[in-house]
mmCIF file of the N, C-alpha and C atoms, coordinates in Angstrom:
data_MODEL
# 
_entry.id   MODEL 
# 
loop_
_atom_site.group_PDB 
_atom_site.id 
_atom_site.type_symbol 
_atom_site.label_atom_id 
_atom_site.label_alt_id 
_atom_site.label_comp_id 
_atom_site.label_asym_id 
_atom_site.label_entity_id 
_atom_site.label_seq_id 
_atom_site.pdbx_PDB_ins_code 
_atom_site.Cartn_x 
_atom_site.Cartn_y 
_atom_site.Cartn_z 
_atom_site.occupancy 
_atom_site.B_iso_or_equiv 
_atom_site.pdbx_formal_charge 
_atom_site.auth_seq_id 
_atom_site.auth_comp_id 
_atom_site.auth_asym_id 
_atom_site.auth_atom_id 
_atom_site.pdbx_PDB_model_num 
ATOM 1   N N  . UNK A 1 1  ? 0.836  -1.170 0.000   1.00 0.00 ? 1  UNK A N  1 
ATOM 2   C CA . UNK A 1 1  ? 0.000  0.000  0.000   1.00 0.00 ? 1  UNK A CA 1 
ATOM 3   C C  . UNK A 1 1  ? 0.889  1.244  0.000   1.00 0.00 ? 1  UNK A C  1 
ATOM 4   N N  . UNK A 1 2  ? 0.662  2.075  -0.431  1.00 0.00 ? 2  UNK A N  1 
ATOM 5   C CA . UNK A 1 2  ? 1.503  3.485  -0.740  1.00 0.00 ? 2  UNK A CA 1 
ATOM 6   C C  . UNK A 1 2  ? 0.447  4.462  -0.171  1.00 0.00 ? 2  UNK A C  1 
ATOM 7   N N  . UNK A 1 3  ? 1.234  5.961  0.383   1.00 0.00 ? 3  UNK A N  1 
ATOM 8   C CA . UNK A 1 3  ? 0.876  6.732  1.360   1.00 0.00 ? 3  UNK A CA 1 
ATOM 9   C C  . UNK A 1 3  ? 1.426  8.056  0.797   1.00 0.00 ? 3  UNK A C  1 
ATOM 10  N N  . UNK A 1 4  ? 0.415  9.091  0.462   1.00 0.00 ? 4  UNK A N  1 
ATOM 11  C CA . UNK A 1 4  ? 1.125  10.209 0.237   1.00 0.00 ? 4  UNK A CA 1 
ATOM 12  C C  . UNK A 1 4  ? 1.349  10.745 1.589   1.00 0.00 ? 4  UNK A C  1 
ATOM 13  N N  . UNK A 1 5  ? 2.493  11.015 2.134   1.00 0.00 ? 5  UNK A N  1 
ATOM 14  C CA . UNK A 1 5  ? 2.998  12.186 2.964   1.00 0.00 ? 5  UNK A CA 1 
ATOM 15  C C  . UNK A 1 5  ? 3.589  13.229 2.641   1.00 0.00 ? 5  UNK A C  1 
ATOM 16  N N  . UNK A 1 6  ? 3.424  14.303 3.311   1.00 0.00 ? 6  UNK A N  1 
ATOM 17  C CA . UNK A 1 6  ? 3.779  15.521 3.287   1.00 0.00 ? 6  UNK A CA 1 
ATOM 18  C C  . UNK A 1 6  ? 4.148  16.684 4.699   1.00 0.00 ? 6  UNK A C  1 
ATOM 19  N N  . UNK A 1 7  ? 3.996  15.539 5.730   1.00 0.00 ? 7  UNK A N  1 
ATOM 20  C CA . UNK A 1 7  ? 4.095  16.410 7.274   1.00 0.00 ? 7  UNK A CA 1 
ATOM 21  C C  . UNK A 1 7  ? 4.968  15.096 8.094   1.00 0.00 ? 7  UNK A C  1 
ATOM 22  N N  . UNK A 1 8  ? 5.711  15.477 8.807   1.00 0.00 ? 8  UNK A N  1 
ATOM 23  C CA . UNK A 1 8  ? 5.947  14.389 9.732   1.00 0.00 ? 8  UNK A CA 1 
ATOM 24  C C  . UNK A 1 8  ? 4.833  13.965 11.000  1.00 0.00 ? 8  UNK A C  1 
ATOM 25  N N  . UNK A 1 9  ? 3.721  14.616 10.991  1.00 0.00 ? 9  UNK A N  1 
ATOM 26  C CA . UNK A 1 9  ? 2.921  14.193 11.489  1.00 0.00 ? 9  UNK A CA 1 
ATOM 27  C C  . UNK A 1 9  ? 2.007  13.182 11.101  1.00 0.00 ? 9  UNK A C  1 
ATOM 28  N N  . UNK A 1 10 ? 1.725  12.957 9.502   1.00 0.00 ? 10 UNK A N  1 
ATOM 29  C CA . UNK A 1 10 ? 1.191  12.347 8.699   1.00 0.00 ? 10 UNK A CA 1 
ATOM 30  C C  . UNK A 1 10 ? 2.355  10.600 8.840   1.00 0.00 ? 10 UNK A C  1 
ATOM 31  N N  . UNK A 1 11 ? 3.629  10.966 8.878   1.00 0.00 ? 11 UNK A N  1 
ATOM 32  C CA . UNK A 1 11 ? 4.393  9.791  8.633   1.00 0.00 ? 11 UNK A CA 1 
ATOM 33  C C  . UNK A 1 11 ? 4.125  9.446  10.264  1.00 0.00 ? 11 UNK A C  1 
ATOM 34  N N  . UNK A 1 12 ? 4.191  10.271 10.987  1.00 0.00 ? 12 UNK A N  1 
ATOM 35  C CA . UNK A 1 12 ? 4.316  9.324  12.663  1.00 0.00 ? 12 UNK A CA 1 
ATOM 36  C C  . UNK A 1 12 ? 2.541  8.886  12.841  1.00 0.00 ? 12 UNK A C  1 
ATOM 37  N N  . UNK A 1 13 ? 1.832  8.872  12.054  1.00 0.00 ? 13 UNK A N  1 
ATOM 38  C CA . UNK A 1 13 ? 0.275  8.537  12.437  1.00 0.00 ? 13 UNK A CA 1 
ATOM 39  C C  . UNK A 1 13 ? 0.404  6.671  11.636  1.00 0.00 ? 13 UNK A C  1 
ATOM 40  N N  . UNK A 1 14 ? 1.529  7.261  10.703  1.00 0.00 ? 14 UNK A N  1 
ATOM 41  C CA . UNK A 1 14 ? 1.396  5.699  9.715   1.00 0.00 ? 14 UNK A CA 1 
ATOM 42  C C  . UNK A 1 14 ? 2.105  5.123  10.378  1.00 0.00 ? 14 UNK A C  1 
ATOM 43  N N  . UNK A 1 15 ? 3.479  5.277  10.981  1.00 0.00 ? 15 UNK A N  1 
ATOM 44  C CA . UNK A 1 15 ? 4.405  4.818  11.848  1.00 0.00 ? 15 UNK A CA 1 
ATOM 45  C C  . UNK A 1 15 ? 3.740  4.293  12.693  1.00 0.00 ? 15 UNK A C  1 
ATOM 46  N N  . UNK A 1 16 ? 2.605  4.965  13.503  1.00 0.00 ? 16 UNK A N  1 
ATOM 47  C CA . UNK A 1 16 ? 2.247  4.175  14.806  1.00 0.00 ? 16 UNK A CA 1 
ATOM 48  C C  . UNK A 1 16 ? 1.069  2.932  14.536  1.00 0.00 ? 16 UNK A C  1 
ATOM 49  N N  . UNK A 1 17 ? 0.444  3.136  13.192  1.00 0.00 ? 17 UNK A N  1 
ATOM 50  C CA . UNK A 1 17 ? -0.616 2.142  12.388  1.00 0.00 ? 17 UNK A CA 1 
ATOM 51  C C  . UNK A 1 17 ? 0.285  1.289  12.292  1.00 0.00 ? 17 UNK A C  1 
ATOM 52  N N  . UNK A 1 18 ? 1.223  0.992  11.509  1.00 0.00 ? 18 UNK A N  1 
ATOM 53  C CA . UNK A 1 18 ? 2.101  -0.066 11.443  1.00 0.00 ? 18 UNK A CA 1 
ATOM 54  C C  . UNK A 1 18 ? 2.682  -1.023 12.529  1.00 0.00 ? 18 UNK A C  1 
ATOM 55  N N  . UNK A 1 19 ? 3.194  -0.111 13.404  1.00 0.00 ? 19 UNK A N  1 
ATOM 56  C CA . UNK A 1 19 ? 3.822  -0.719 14.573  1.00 0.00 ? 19 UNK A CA 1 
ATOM 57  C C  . UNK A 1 19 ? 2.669  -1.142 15.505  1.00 0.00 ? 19 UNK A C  1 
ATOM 58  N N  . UNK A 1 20 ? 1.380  -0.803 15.476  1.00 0.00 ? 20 UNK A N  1 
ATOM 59  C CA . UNK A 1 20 ? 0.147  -1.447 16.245  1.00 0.00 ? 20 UNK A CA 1 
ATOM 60  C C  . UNK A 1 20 ? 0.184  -2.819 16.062  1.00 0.00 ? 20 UNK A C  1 
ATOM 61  N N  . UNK A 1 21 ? -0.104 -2.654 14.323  1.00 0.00 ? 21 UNK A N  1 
ATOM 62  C CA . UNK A 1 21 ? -0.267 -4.199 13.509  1.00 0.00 ? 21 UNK A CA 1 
ATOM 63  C C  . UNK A 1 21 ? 0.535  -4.828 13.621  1.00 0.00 ? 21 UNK A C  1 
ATOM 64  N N  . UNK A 1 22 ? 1.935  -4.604 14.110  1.00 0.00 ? 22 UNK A N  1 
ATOM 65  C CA . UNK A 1 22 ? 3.074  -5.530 13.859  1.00 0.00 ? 22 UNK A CA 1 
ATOM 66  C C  . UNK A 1 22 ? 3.399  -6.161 15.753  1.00 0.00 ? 22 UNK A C  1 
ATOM 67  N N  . UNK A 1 23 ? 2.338  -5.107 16.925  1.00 0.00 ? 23 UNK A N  1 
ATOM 68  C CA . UNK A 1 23 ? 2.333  -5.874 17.884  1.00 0.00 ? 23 UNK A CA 1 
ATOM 69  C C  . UNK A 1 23 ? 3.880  -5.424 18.530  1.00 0.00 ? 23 UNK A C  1 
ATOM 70  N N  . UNK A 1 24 ? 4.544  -4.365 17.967  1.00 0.00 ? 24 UNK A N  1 
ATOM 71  C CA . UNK A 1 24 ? 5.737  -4.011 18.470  1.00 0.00 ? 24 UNK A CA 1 
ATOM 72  C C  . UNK A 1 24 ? 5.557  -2.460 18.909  1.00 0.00 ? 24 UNK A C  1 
ATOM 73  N N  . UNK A 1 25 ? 6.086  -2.827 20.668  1.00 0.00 ? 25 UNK A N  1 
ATOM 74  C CA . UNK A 1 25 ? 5.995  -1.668 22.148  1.00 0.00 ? 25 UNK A CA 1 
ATOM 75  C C  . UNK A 1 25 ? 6.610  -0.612 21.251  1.00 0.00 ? 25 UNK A C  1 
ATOM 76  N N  . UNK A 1 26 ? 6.757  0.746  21.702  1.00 0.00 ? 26 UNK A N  1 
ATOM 77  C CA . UNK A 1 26 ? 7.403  1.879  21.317  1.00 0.00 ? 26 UNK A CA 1 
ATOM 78  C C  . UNK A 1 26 ? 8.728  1.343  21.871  1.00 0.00 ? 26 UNK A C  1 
ATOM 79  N N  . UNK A 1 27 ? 9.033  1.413  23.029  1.00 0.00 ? 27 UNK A N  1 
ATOM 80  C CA . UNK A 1 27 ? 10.240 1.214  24.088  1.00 0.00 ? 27 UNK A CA 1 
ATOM 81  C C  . UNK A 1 27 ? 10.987 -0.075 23.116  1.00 0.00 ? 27 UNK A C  1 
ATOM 82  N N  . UNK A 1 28 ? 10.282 -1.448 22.802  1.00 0.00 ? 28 UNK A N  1 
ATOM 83  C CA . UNK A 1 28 ? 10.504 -2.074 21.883  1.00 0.00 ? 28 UNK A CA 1 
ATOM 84  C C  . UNK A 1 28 ? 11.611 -1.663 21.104  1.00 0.00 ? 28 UNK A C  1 
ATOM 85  N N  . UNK A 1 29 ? 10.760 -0.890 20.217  1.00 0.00 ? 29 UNK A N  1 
ATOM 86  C CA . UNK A 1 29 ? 11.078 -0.513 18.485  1.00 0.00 ? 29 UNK A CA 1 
ATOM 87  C C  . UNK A 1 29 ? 12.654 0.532  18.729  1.00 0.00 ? 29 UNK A C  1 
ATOM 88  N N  . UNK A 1 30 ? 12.289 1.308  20.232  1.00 0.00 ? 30 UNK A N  1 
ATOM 89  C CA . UNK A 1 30 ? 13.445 1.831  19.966  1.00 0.00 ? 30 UNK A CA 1 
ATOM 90  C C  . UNK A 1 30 ? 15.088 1.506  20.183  1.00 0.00 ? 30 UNK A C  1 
ATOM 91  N N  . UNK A 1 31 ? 14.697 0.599  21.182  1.00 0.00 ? 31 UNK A N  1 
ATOM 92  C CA . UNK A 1 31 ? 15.817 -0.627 21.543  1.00 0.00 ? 31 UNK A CA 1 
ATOM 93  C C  . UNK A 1 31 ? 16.180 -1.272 20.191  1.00 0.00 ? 31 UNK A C  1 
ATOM 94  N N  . UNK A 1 32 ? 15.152 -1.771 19.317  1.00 0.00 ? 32 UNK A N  1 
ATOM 95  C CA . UNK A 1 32 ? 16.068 -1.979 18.016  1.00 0.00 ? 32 UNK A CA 1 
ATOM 96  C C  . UNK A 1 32 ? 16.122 -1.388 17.393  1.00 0.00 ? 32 UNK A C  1 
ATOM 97  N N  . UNK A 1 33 ? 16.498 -0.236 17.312  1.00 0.00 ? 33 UNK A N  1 
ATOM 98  C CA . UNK A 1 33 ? 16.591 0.772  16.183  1.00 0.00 ? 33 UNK A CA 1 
ATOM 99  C C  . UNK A 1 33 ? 17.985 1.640  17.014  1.00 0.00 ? 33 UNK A C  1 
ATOM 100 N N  . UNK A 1 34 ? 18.263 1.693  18.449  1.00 0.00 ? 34 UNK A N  1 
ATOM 101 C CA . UNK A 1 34 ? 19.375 2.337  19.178  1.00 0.00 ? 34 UNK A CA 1 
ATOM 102 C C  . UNK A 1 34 ? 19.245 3.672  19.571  1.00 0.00 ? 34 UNK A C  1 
ATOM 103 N N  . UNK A 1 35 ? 17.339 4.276  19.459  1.00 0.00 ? 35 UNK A N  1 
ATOM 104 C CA . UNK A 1 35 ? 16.839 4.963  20.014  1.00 0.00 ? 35 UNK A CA 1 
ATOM 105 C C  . UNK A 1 35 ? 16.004 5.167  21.339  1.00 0.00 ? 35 UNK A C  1 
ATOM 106 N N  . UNK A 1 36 ? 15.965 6.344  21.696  1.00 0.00 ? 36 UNK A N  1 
ATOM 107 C CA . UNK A 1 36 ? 14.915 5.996  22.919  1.00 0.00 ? 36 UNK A CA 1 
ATOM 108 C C  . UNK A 1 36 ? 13.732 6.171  23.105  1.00 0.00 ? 36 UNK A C  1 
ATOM 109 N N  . UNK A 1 37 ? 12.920 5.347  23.977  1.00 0.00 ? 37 UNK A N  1 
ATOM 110 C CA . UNK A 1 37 ? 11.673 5.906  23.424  1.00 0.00 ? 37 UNK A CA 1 
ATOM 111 C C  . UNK A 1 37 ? 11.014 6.823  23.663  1.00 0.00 ? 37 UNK A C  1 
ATOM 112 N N  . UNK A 1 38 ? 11.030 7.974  23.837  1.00 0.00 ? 38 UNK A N  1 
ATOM 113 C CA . UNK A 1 38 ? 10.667 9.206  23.560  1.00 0.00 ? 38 UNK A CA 1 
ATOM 114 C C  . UNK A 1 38 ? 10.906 9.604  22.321  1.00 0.00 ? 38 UNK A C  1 
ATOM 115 N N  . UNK A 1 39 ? 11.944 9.270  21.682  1.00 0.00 ? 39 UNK A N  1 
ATOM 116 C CA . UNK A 1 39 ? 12.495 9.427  20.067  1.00 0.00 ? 39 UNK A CA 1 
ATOM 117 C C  . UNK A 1 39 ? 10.769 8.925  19.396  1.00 0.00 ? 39 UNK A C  1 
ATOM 118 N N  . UNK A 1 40 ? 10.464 7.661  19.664  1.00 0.00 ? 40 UNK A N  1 
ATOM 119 C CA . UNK A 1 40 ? 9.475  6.944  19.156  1.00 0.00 ? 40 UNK A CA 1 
ATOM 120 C C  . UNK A 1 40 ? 8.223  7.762  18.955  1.00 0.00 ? 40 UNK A C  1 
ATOM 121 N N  . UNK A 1 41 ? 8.103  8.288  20.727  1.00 0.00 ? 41 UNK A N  1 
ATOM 122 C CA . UNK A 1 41 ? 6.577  9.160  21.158  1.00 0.00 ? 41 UNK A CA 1 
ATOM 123 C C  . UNK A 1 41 ? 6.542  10.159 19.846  1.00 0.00 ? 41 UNK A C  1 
ATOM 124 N N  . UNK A 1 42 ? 8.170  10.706 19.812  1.00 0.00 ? 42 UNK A N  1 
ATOM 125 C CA . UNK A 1 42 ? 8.335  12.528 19.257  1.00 0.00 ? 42 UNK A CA 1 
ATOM 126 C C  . UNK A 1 42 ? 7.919  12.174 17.751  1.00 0.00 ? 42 UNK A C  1 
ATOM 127 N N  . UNK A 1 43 ? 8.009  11.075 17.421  1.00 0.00 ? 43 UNK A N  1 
ATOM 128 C CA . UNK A 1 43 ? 7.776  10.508 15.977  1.00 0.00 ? 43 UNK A CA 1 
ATOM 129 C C  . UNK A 1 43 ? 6.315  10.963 15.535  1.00 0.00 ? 43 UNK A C  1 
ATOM 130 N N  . UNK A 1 44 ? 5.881  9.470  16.784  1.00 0.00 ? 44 UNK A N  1 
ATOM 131 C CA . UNK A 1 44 ? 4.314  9.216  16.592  1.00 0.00 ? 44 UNK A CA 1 
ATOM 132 C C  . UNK A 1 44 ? 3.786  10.622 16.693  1.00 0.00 ? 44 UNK A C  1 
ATOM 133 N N  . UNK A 1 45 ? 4.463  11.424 17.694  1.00 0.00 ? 45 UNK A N  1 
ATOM 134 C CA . UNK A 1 45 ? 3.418  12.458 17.871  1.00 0.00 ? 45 UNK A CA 1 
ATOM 135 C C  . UNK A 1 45 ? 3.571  13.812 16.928  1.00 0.00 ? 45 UNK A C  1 
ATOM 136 N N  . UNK A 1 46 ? 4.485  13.487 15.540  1.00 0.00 ? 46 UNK A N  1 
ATOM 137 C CA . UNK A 1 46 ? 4.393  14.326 14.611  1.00 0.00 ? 46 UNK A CA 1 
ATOM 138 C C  . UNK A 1 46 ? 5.498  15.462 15.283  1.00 0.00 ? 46 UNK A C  1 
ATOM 139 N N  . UNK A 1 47 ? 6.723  15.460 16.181  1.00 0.00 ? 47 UNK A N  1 
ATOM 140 C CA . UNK A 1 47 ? 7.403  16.605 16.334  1.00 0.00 ? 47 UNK A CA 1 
ATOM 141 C C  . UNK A 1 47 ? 8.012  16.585 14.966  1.00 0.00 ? 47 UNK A C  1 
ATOM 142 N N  . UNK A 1 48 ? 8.588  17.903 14.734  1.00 0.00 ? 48 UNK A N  1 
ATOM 143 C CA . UNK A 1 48 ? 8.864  18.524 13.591  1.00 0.00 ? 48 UNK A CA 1 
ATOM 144 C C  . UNK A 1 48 ? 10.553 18.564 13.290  1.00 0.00 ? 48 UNK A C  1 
ATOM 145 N N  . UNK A 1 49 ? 11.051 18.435 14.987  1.00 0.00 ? 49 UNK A N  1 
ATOM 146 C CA . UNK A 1 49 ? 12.506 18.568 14.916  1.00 0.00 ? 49 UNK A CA 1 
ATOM 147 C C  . UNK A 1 49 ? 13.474 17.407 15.239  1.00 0.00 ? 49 UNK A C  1 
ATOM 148 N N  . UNK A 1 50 ? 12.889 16.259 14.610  1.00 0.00 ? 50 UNK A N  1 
ATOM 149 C CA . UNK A 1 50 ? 13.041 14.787 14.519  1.00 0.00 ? 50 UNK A CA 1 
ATOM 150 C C  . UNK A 1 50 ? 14.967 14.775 14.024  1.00 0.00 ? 50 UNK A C  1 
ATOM 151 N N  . UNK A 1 51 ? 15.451 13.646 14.613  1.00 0.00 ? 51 UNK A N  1 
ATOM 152 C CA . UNK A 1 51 ? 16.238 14.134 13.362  1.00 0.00 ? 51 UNK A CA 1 
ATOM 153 C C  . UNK A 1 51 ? 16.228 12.549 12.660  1.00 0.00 ? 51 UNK A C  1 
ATOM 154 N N  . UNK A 1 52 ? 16.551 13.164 10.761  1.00 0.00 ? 52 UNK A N  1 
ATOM 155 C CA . UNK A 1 52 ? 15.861 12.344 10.133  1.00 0.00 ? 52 UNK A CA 1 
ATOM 156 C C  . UNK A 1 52 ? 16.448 10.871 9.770   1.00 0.00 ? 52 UNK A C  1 
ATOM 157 N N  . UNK A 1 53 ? 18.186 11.036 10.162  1.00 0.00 ? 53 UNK A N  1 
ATOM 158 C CA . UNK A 1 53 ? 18.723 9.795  9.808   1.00 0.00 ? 53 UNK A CA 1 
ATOM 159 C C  . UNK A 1 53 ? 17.837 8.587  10.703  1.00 0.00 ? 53 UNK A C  1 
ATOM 160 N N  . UNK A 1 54 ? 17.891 8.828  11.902  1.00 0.00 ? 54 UNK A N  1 
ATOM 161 C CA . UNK A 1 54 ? 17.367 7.798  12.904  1.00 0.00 ? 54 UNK A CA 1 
ATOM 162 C C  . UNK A 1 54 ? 15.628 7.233  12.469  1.00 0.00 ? 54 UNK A C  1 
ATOM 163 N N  . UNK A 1 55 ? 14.694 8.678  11.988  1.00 0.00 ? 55 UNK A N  1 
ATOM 164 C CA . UNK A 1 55 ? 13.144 8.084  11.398  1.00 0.00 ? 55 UNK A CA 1 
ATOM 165 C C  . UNK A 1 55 ? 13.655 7.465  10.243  1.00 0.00 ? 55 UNK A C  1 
ATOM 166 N N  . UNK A 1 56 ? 14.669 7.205  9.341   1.00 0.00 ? 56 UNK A N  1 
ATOM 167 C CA . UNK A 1 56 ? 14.454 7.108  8.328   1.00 0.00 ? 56 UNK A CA 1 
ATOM 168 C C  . UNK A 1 56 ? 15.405 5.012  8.789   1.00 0.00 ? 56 UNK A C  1 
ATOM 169 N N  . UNK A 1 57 ? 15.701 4.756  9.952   1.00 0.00 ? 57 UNK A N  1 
ATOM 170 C CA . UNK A 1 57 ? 16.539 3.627  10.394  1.00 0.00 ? 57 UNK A CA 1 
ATOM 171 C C  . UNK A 1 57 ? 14.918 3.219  10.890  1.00 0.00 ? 57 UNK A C  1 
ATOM 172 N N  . UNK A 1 58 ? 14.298 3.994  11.605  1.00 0.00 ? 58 UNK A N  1 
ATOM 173 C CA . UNK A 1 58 ? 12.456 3.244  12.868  1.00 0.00 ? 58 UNK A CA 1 
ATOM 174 C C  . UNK A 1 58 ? 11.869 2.628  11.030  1.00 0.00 ? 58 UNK A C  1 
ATOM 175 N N  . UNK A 1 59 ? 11.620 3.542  10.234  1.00 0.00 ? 59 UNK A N  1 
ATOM 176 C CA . UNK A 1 59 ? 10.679 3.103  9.535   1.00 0.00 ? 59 UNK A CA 1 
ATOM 177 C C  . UNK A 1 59 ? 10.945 1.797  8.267   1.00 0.00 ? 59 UNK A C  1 
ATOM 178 N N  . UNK A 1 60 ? 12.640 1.548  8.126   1.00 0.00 ? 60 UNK A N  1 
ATOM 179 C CA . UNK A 1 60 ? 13.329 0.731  7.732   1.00 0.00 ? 60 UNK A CA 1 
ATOM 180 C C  . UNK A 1 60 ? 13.086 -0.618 8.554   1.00 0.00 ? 60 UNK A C  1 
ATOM 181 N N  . UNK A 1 61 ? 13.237 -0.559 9.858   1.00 0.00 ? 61 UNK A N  1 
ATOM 182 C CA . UNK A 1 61 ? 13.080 -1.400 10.902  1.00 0.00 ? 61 UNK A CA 1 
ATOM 183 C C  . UNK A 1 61 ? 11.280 -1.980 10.752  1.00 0.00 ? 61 UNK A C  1 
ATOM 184 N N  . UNK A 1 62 ? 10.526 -1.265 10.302  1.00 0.00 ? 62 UNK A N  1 
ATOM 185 C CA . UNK A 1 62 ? 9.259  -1.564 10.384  1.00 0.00 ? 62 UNK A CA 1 
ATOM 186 C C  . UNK A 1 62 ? 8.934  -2.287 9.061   1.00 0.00 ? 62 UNK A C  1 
ATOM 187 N N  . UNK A 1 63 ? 9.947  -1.862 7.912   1.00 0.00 ? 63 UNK A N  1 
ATOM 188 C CA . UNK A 1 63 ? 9.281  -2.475 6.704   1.00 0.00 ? 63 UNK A CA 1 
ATOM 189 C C  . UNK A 1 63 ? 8.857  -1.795 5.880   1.00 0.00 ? 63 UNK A C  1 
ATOM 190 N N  . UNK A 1 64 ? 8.726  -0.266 6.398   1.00 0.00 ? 64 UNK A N  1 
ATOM 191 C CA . UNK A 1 64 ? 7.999  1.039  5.905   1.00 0.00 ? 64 UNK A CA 1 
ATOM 192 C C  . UNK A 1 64 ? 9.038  1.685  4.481   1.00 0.00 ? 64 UNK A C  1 
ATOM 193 N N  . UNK A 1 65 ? 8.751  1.270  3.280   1.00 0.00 ? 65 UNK A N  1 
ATOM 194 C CA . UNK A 1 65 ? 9.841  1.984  2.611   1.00 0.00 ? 65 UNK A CA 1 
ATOM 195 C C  . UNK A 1 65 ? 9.810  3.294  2.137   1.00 0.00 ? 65 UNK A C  1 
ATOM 196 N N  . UNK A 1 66 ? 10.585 4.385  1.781   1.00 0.00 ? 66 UNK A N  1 
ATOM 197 C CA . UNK A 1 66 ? 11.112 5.505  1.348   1.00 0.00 ? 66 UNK A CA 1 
ATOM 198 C C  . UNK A 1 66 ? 11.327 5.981  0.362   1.00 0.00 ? 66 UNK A C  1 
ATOM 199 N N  . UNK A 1 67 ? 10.177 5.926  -0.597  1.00 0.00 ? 67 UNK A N  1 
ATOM 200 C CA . UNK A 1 67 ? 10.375 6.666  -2.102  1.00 0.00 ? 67 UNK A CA 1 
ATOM 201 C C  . UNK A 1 67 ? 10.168 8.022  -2.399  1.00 0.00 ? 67 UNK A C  1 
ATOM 202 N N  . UNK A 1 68 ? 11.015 8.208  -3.314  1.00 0.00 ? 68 UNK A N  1 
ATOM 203 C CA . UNK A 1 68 ? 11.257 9.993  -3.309  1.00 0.00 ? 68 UNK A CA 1 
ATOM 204 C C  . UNK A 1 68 ? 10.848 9.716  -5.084  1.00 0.00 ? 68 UNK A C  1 
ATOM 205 N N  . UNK A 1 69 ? 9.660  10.603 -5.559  1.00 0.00 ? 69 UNK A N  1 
ATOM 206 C CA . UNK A 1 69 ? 9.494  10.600 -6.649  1.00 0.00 ? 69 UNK A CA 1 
ATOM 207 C C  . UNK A 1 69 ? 9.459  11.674 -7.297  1.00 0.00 ? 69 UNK A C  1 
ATOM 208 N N  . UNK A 1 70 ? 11.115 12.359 -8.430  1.00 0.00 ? 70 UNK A N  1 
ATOM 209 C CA . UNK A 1 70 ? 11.519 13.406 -8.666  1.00 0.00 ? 70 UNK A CA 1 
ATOM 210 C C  . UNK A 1 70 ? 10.381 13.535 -9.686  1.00 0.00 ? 70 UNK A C  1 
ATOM 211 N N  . UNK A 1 71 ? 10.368 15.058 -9.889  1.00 0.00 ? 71 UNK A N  1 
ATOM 212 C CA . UNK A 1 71 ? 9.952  15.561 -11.025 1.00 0.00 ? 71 UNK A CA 1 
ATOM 213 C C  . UNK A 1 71 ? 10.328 14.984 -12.607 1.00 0.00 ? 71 UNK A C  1 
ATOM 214 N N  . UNK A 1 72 ? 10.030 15.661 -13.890 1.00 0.00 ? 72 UNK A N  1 
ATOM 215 C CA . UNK A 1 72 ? 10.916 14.954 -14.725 1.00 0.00 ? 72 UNK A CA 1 
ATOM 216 C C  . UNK A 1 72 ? 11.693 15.774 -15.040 1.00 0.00 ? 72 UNK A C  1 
ATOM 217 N N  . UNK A 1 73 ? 11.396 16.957 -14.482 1.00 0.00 ? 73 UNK A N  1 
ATOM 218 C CA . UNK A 1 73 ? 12.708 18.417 -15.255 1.00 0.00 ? 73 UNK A CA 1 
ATOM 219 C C  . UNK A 1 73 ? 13.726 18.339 -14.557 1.00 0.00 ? 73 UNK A C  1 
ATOM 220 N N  . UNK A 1 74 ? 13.908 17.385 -13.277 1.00 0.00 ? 74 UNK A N  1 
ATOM 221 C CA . UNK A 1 74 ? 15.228 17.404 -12.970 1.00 0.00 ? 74 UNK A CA 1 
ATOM 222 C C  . UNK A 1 74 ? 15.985 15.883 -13.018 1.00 0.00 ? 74 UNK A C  1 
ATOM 223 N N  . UNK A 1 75 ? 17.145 16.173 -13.405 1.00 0.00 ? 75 UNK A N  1 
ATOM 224 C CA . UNK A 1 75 ? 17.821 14.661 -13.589 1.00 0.00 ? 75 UNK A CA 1 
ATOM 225 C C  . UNK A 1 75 ? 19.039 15.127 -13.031 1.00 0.00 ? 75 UNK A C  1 
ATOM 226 N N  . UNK A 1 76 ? 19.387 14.030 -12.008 1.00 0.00 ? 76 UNK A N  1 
ATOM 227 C CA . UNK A 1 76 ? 20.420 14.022 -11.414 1.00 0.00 ? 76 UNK A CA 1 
ATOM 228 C C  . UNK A 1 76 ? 21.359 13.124 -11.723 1.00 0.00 ? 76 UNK A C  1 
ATOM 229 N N  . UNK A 1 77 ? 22.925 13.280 -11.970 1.00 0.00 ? 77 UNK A N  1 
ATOM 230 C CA . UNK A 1 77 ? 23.442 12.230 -12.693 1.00 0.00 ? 77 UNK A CA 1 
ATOM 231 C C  . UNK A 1 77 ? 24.692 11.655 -11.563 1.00 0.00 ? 77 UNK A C  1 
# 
């Protein structure tokens, strides 16, 4: 299933849908990921000043993948 986001509040609402279904604690998720869980809460709860290497390791850890879909006027080589 694919998800338009556009807020990190939007990604920590899917973050926490996922991790419901998958039956995995916050405190959990952040122990395997080498975060803490407040990192997890600040996710779920849409803070803004996340930092992004570590959401971008939680949502890897979940299964959640990361597509960036460029325009066509730009090509990066």
């Amino acid at each position: 299933m694919q998800s338009h986001v556009s807020t990190i509040k939007e990604i920590g609402e899917l973050l926490r849908e996922v991790r419901k279904a998958q039956q995995v604690r916050q405190d959990d998720l952040g122990a395997m990921v080498g975060c803490s869980h407040k990192f997890i809460v600040d996710v779920e709860k849409g803070k803004e000043t996340i930092q992004a290497g570590l959401l971008l390791k939680v949502l890897d850890e979940l299964g959640i993948k990361v597509i960036l879909d460029l325009p066509e006027t730009n090509h990066v080589d």
